[in-house]
C-alpha angles and dihedrals in degrees: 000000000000115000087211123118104264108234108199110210086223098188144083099288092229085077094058091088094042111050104026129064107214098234085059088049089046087048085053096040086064103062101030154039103250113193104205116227138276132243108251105018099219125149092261094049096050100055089078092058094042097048095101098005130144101191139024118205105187134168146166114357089010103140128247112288093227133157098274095046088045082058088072094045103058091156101049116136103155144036119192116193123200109185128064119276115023096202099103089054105039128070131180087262088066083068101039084065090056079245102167122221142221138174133201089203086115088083089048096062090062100061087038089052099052092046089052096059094033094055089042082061105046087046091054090048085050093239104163099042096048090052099079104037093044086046084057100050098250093135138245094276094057101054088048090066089071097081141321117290120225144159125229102263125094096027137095118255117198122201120201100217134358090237119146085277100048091046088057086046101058080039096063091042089059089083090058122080137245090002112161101201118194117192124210097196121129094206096046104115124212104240082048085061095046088055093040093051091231126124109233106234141180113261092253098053079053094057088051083067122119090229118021131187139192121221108149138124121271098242133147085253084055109042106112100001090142091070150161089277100032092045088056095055084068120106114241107260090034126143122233124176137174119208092150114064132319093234094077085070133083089212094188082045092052092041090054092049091048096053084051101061145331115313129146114212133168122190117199083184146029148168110285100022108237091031105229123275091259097037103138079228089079093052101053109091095203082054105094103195109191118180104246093281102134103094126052119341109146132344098015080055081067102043081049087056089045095053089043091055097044093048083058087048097051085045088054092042091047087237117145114268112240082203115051128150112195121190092259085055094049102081087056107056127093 
């Protein structure tokens, strides 16, 4: 019998290629007994795999870590998630048992992040909205009369949380110039925004931005919080985009202040994800639907797989976690 740790692959084996590098798996495979996954990760499969295991790593699909199924991991010590938030997997009893967490969405924030500020420049060059006209010969000066065009420099850009992803966010404007970059976040310090760069702001100055995005947590302070009465602070042509959760945003609220005047949103996410067929968000042409493709999709699902395995690694080894999420943090995360 081997006197390794036992590391239980607690995931849908289809995501084994996809999330994992073999030379992180081989790194693993020296200090410790992985048990590769199974085939379909529910809570009964998974009693088998859990039974004398160490560590968990878990991901996407991977079912809830509740009392009954903790009942077939007496030895967990550890769950490492790689995937982003680690709310659909951990329950109060993972905490009870003194379980320890960790989450790769770290590695999510980056490619969030990119798409965020790409997307804030293709909208301000208006994009979307030339294409057509242009493809169609209309001319460049036609499909200029959809909207002013304009590059990210000399506007105010307002962030709604200074989340990983936010923080990625104002770290990618840096490179563009004369960029004022105002943060809704109440438990952004002080000293946190001096060091960030960024002014703290209400949730309404940061409605009055040129550009603003959403990357806060889907919470019940936060359902709704783009509202009726926040959506109609914004400055016509202004940019809104939601990378974060559908649920932030009043939809029939959004689709009523975009019939009223020129606005250019694009929403990575909604509620329900996929809107329905005859949702009036998919009518509306200065509403951009992309299908929740701003996180992770290919490489950055590897470097997820990479931080979940070496903080497995750190926790074998008794080195400090750069990822923790502790019980008090879990209300917070995304």
């Amino acid at each position: 019998m081997s006197s390794k740790p036992v590391v239980a692959m607690a995931l849908n084996a289809d995501w084994l290629g996809q999330m994992f590098f073999a030379e992180d798996l081989h790194r693993l495979r020296e200090v410790a007994d992985l048990r590769d996954p199974v085939r379909r990760a529910d809570a009964f499969s998974l009693r088998p795999l859990l039974a004398d295991a160490t560590v968990a790593i878990t991901g996407w699909g991977t079912p809830r870590f509740d009392a009954t199924l903790l009942e077939h991991a007496p030895r967990l010590r550890l769950i490492a998630h790689s995937a982003g938030s680690v709310k659909g997997v951990v329950t109060p009893a993972v905490y009870d048992r003194a379980i320890r967490v960790t989450t790769a969405a770290a590695a999510n924030a980056v490619p969030v992040a990119e798409f965020t500020v790409a997307m804030i420049v293709a909208m301000l060059k208006q994009v979307p909205w030339v294409i057509g006209p242009y493809t169609r010969g209309e001319g460049k000066g036609a499909a200029r009369q959809l909207g002013p065009i304009r590059e990210l420099r000399d506007l105010s850009i307002g962030l709604v949380a200074a989340s990983r992803i936010g923080r990625e966010v104002i770290r990618l404007l840096r490179a563009y110039p004369r960029l004022t970059i105002k943060v809704y976040d109440p438990y952004l310090s002080v000293d946190d925004a001096r060091q960030l760069g960024v002014e703290r702001a209400s949730l309404e100055d940061v409605c009055r931005c040129d550009v603003v995005s959403i990357h806060a947590p889907n919470v019940p302070e936060t359902r709704h919080m783009i509202n009726a009465g926040t959506l109609a602070l914004l400055p016509d042509h202004a940019v809104l985009i939601n990378t974060s959760r559908g649920a932030l945003v009043d939809e029939a609220a959004l689709v009523a202040e975009v019939r009223r005047r020129p606005l250019y949103v694009l929403l990575d996410v909604t509620d329900p994800e996929p809107p329905a067929l005859d949702s009036p968000l998919r009518r509306e042409p200065n509403i951009l639907l992309t299908p929740h493709l701003a996180g992770a999709m290919s490489q950055a699902r590897r470097d997820m797989g990479r931080i979940a395995i070496e903080e497995t690694l750190r926790f074998l080894r008794d080195e400090p976690l750069k990822h923790e999420v502790t019980r008090e943090m879990l209300p917070t995360q995304a």
